[in-house]
C-alpha positions as CSV (number, residue, x, y, z in Angstrom):
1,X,0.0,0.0,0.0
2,X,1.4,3.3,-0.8
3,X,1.3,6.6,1.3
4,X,-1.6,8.0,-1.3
5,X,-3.5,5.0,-0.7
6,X,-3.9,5.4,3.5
7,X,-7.2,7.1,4.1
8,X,-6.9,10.9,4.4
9,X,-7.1,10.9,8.4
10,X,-4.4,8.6,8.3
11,X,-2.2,10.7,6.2
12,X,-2.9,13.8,8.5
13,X,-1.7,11.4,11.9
14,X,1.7,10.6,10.2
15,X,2.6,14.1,8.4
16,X,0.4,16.6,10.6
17,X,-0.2,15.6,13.8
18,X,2.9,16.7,15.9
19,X,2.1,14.7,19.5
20,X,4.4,13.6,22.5
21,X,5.8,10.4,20.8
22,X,7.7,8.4,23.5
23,X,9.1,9.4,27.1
24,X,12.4,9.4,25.3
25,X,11.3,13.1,24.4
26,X,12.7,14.5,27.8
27,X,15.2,12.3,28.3
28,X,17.0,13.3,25.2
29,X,15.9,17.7,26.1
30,X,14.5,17.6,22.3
31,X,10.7,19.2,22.0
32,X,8.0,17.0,21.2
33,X,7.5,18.7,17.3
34,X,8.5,15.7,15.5
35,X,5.6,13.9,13.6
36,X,4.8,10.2,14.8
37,X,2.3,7.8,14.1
38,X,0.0,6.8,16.8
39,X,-0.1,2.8,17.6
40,X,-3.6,2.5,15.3
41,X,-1.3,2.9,12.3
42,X,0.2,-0.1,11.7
43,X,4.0,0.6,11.5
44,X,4.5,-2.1,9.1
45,X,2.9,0.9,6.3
46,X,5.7,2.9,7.0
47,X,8.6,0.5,6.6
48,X,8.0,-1.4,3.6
49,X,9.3,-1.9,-0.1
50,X,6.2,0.7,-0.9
51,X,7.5,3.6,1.0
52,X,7.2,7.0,-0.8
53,X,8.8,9.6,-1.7
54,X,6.6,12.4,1.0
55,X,6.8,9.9,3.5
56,X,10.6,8.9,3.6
57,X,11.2,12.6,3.6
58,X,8.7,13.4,6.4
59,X,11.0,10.9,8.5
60,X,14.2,12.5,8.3
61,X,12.9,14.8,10.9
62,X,11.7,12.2,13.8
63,X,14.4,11.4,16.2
64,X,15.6,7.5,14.9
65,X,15.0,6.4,18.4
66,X,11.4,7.3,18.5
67,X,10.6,5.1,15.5
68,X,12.7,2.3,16.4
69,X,10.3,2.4,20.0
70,X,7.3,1.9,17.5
71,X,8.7,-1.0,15.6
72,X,9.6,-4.8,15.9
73,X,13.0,-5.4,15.6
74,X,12.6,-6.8,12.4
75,X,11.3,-3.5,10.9
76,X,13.8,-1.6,13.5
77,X,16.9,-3.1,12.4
78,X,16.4,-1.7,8.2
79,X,15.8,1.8,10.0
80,X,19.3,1.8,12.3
81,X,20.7,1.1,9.2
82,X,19.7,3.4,6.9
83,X,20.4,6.0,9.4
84,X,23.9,4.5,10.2
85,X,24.7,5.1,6.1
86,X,23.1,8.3,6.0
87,X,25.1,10.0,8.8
88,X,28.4,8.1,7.5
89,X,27.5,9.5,4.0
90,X,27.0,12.9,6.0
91,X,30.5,12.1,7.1
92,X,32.1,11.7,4.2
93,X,30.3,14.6,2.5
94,X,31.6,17.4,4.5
95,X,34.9,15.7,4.9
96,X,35.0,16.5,0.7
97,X,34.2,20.1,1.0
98,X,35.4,21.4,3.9
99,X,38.8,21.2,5.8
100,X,39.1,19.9,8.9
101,X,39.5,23.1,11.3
102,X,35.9,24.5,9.6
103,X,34.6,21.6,10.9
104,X,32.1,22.3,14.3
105,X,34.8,20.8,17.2
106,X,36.3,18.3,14.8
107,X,34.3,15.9,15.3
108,X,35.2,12.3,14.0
109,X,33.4,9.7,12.8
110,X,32.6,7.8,15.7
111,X,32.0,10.6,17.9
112,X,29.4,11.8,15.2
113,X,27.4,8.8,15.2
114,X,27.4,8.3,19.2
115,X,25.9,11.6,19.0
116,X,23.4,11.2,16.3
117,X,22.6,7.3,17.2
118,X,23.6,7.4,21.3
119,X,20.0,6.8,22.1
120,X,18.9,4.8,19.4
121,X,21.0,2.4,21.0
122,X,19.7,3.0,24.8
123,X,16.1,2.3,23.0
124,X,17.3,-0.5,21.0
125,X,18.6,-2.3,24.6
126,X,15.5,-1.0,26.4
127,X,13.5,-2.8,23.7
128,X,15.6,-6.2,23.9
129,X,16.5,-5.8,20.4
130,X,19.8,-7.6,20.1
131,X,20.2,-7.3,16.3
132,X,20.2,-3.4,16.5
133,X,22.3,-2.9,19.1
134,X,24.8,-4.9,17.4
135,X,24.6,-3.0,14.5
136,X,25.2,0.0,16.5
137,X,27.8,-1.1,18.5
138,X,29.8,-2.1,15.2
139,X,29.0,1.1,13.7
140,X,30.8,2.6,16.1
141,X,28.1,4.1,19.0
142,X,29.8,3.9,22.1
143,X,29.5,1.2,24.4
144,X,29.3,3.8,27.2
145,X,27.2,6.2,26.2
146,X,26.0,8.2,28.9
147,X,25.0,11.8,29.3
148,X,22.2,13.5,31.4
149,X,19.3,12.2,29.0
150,X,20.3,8.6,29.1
151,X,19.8,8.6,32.5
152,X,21.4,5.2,33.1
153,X,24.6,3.9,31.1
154,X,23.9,1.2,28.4
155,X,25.0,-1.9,30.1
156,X,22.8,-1.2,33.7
157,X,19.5,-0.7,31.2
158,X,20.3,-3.8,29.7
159,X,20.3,-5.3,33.3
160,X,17.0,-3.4,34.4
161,X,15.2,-5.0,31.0
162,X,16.8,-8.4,32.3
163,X,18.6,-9.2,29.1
164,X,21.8,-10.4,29.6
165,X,21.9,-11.2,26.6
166,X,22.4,-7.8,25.6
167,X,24.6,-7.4,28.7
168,X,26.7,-10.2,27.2
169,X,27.1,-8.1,24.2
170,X,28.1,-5.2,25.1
171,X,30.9,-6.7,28.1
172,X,32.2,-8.1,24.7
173,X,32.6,-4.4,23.2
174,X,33.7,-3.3,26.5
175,X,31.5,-1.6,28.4
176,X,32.5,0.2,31.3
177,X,32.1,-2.0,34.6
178,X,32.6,1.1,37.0
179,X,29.9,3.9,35.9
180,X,28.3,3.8,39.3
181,X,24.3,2.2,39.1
182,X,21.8,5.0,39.9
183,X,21.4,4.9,43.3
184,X,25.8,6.2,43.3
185,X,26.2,3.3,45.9
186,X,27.9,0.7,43.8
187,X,28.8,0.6,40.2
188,X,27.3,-1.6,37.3
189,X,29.4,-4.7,37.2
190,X,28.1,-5.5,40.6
191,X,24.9,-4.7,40.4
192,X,24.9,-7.2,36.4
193,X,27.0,-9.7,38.7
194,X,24.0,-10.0,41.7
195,X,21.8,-10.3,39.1
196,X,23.7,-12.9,36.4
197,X,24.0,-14.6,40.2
198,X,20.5,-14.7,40.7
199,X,19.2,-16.2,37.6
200,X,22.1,-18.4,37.5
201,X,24.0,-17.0,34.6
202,X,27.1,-18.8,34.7
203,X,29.3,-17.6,31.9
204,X,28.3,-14.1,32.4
205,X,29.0,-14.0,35.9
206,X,32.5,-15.5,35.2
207,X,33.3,-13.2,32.6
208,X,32.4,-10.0,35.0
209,X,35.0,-12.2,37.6
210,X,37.4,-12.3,35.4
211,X,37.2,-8.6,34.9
212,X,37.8,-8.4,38.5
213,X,34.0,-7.4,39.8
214,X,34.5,-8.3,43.6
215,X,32.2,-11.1,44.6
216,X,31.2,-8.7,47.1
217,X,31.3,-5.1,48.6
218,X,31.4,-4.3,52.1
219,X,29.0,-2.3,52.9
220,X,25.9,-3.2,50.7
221,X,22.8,-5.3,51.2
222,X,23.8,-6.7,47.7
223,X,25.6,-10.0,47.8
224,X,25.8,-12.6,44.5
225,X,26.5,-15.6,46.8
226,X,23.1,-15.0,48.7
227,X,21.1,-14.2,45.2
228,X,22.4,-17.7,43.6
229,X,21.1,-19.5,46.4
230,X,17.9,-17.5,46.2
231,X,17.1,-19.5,42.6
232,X,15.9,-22.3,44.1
233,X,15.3,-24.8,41.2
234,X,18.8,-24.5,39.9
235,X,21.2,-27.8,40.2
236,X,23.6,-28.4,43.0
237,X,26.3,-28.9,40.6
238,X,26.4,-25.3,39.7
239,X,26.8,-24.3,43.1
240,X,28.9,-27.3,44.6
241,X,31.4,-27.2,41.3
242,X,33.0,-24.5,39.4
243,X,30.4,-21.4,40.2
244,X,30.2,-21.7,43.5
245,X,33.6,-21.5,44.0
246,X,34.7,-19.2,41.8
247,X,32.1,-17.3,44.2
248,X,33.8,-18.4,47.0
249,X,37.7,-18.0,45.9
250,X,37.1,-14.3,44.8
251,X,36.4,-12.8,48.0
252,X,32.3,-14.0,49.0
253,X,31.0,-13.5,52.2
254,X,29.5,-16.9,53.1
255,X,27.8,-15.2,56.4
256,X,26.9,-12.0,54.8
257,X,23.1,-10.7,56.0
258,X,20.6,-8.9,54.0
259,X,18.4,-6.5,55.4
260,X,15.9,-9.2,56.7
261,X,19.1,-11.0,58.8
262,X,19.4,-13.7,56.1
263,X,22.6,-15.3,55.4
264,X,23.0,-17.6,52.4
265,X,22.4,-20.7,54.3
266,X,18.9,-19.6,55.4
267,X,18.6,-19.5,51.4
268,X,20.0,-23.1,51.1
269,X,18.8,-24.8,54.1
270,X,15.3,-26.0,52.9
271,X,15.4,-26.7,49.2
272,X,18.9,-28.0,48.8
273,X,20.3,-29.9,51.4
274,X,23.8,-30.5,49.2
275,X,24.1,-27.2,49.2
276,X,23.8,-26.5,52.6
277,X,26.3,-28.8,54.0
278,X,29.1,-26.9,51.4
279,X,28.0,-23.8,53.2
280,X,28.5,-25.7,56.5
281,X,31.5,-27.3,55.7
282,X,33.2,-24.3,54.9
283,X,32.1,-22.3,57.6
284,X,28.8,-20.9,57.4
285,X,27.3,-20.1,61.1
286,X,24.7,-21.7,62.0
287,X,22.2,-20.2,64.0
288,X,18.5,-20.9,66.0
289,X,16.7,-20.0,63.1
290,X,18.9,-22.7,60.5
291,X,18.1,-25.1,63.6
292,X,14.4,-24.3,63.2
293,X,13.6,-24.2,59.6
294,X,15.5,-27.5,59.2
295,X,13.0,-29.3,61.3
296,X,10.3,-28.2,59.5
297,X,11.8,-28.7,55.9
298,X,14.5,-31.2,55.9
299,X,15.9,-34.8,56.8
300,X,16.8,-36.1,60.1
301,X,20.3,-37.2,59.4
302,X,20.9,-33.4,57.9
303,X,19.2,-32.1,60.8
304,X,21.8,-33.7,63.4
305,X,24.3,-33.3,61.1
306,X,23.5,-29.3,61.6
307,X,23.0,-29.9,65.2
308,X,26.4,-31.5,65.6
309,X,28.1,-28.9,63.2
310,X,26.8,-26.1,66.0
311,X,28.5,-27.8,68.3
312,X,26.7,-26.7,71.1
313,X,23.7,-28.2,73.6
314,X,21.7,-25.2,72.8
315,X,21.1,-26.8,69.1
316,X,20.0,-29.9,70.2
317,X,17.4,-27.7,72.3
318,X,16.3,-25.8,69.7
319,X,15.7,-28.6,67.8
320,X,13.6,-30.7,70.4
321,X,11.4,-27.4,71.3
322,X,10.7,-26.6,67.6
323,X,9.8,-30.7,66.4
324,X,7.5,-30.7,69.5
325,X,5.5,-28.0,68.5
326,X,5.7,-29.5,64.4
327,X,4.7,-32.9,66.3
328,X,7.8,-34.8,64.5
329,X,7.8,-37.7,66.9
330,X,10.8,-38.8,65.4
331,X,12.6,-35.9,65.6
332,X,11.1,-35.5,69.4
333,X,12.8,-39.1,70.2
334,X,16.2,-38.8,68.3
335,X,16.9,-35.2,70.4
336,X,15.4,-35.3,74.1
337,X,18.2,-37.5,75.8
338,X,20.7,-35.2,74.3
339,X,18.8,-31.8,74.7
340,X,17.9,-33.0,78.4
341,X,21.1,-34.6,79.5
């Protein structure tokens, strides 16, 4: 269908009607008087093999980023690059006819297209779209790119959207692991590395290791160890082998307390007994509460192996007061010589 052939309302929407198109707008300190389409045009019209004349023209003037956030990334990714060759053409155009010191602060290539494209790529990782931001990134947008409208650097967006993915991608082109997060308490590599630890992203956490990303930062409620053991459905292999200790041999608090008092083995204690007994073997502190929920969730031989790991008749107390109120007669007969004698 070609641009003459929408109905005339239509028409008006995509080359009249100037509207707020997309929070982007402030973030970026550019006025909302670029022409949009509003989500009852279908976007597909507008990047097709039928585009006009009028309406490629009427485009040049709308910010790349604000029709990339009205597009699928398959109809995104011809956009980013048709504006990647026009501004390189650009590029090369005034290069030709004008020296460099005429030039507005010599600006070079790459330095041109961060500007022009910065937030097509904070849109393109805030939408999940892999593909463009690759494009970009190869282009030569900076990895970094960060000013007051981005609000957040590149690689802490892609962590917010949760696509590591993404994150993964632009590590690779090396993004900056020390920008601090947006609270100015940490910086990004440890925020991506609690949360690669929590959804038990093992080659991302190890690169961000590698890197030299502490496994943990005195100081904040944040820990990696404690948000792996969090993910309760994950394999004790990946704690008990190579992740867990790479955890463990960088520098991991294994008695580090979030804000509610809870150390990684309250995390591990009740679904996965393997992984508890690695916390207790290599010197995880067990306390009343440990003592407690392991009556009500796990076996009797871990339970007196966690009793006898305390070392101390107040365990075996704890232990016969809490299976007496759970009615664990079992429990009750295996503990009440010891906790009595």
């Amino acid at each position: 269908m070609l641009f003459q052939d929408l109905p005339l309302e239509i028409r008006f929407l995509i080359l009249g009607h100037a509207i707020n198109p997309y929070f982007m707008v402030w973030r970026s300190g550019r006025t909302p008087q670029h022409v949009v389409w509003k989500h009852r045009v279908s976007a597909s019209l507008l990047v097709c093999k039928d585009w006009n004349a009028i309406v490629r023209d009427r485009l040049k003037t709308v910010p790349p980023e604000h029709v990339i956030s009205r597009l699928p990334e398959a109809l995104a990714f011809p956009v980013v690059k048709h504006n990647i060759n026009r501004i390189s053409k650009l590029d090369e155009d005034e290069s030709m006819t004008e020296s460099d010191g005429d030039r507005d602060g010599d600006v070079n290539k790459e330095d041109l297209i961060t500007q022009k494209l910065g937030y097509s790529l904070i849109c393109s990782i805030d939408r999940g779209f892999r593909s463009c931001v690759g494009l970009l990134l190869e282009a030569g947008v900076s990895v970094n790119f960060n000013d007051w409208g981005a609000m957040w650097p590149p690689l802490l967006i892609a962590f917010y959207v949760d696509n590591m993915e993404i994150a993964k991608l632009l590590l690779s082109h090396g993004a900056d692991l020390y920008m601090n997060d947006e609270d100015d308490m940490t910086y990004v590599g440890y925020s991506v590395l609690c949360g690669a630890a929590r959804n038990s992203l093992l080659s991302l956490a190890t690169r961000l290791l590698d890197r030299g990303v502490p496994a943990r930062l005195d100081g904040l409620d944040k820990n990696p160890l404690t948000g792996a053991l969090s993910n309760n459905d994950v394999c004790p292999r990946l704690f008990c082998g190579y992740d867990f200790h790479a955890h463990r041999d960088r520098g991991a608090d294994i008695n580090a307390c979030d804000s509610q008092e809870a150390t990684p083995l309250t995390s591990a204690i009740a679904p996965n007994e393997t992984v508890a007994k690695f916390l207790i073997e290599h010197g995880a502190v067990i306390k009343a509460d440990h003592i407690r929920e392991a009556v009500k969730q796990c076996s009797l031989p871990f339970l007196q192996t966690l009793v006898d790991r305390a070392g101390a008749d107040w365990a075996a107390k704890v232990a016969l007061e809490e299976a007496v109120l759970c009615n664990k007669v079992e429990f009750v007969q295996c503990f009440q010589h010891r906790a009595l004698s």
